[in-house]
Steps between C-alpha positions, in 0.01 A plus 500: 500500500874659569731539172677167527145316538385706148910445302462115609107487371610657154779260501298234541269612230772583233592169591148347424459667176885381396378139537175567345650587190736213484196272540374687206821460303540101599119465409510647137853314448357144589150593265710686253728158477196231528348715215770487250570098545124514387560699192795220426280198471387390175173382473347213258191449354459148472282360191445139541341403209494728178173399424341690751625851296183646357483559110701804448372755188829578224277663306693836593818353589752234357659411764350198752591484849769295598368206676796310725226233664630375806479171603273377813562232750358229267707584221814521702409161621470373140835672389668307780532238224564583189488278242801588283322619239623846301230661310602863321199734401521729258277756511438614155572824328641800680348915535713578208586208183833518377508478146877466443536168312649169601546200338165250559748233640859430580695545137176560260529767274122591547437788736222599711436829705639403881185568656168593370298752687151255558143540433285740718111430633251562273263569744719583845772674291742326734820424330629127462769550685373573826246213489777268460712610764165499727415134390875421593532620820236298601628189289859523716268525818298235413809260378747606782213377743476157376874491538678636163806734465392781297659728279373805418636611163364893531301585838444886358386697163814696431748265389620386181540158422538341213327150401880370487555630807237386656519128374897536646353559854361142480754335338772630783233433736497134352113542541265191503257669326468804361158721508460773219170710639328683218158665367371359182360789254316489145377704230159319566328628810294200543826260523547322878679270667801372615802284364881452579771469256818322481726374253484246211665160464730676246624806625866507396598730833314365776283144383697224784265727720153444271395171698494706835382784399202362313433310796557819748256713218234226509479476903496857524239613276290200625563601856412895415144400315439246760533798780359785318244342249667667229470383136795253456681581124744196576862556395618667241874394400721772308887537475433910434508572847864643651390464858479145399787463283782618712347247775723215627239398722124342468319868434117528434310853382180525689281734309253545795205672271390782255595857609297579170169321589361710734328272753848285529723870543178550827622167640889506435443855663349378799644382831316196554551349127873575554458280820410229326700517186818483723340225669378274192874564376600379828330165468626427149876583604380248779392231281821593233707382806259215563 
């Protein structure tokens, strides 16, 4: 091989290697590009039903999971017609009470702390307030798949809402009915059951509303025993209440069961008796509209 044959061979090779490398180059770009549109995506984790969450333990925490169920096919199909219903739920208490007073109704001179802080399990040690927000969450599931608009009057622990407050959210909202969810508690360990509260005839602030609410208390606590098999306590009518007081719409207080008893704190604890609480509320807000 003469020197031109050997200077046009190393050519060629410098050549080879030059468009190796860009190869190289244009390879890594494209994966280096493809790899950081995958990093971009957000990804969802779809839960159809909150039902299907298994029983967390508080016992060392106080703060539940946030559960943002997520409607299936069926559901969307039933939200396709709504049926111009507005239901606000209240989830009761908060992680911290506010005991600031307010008056117990619009222009009384009685006062009442602005929210108390709730009972806590006996037996679970789970405070009220997350059990209500549980059993509510479920409730706006269960009620915006047969077709209501729900609103949510607190969807975490760590706010602060007052009772007045939280009765203005459904009189703005012009509610239809509005659900107070609560935990009953006693001095008496061996106390159980379940009632709703509303108004009397006479309450000076709020009693144009008594018929309806009575009639909204009565379906509901029916509807909740019926589900559950929970004692029914009836109704119990009071004009104490602010979250009632301030109200401008039909408002019940559904006192689901004793925190203080502690088979009924194992139940209102568990996922399953949640289930069905939400739905038994469901059917009496049903038959209320009935």
């Amino acid at each position: 091989m003469n020197i031109e044959e050997r200077k046009l061979r190393r050519r060629r090779e410098k050549a080879s290697r030059r468009f190796s490398v860009l190869i190289a180059l244009v390879i890594g770009f494209v994966f280096g590009v493809a790899f950081t549109i995958l990093l971009s995506q957000k990804y969802t984790i779809v839960i159809s039903d909150p039902s299907e969450i298994k029983t967390v333990d508080y016992k060392a925490r106080d703060i539940s999971p946030t559960i943002t169920p997520t409607p299936n096919p069926k559901t969307d199909a039933k939200n396709s017609a709504q049926n111009g219903r507005t239901v606000v739920i209240d989830a009761g208490h908060q992680k911290k009470g506010n005991f600031g007073k307010e008056p117990i109704a619009p222009g009384a001179s009685k006062t009442k702390a602005k929210v108390a802080s709730g009972t806590t399990g006996v037996s679970t040690k789970i405070p009220e307030y997350i059990v209500t927000l549980d059993v509510s969450k479920l409730l706006e599931y269960e009620l915006e798949s047969r077709g209501y608009d729900v609103i949510m009057v607190r969807e975490t622990h760590d706010v602060d809402i007052s009772n007045s407050q939280r009765a203005e959210v459904a009189n703005k909202a012009k509610a239809d009915a509005f659900i107070r969810i609560h935990c009953n508690g006693s001095e008496s360990s061996s106390a159980k059951g379940a009632l709703t509260m509303c108004q009397t005839a006479k309450n000076p602030y709020c009693g144009e509303f008594y018929t309806q609410s009575r009639n909204l208390s009565d379906c509901v606590i029916d509807g909740l025993c019926a589900e559950t098999g929970a004692k029914n306590l009836g109704v119990s009518e009071t004009d104490t209440m602010s979250g009632i007081n301030w109200c401008k719409v039909p408002v019940t207080i559904v006192e689901m069961g004793f925190m203080s008893n502690p088979e009924e704190d194992e139940l209102l604890c568990n996922k399953e008796y949640q289930k069905k609480l939400a739905q038994g509320i469901a059917n009496g807000i049903d038959n209320y509209f009935k």
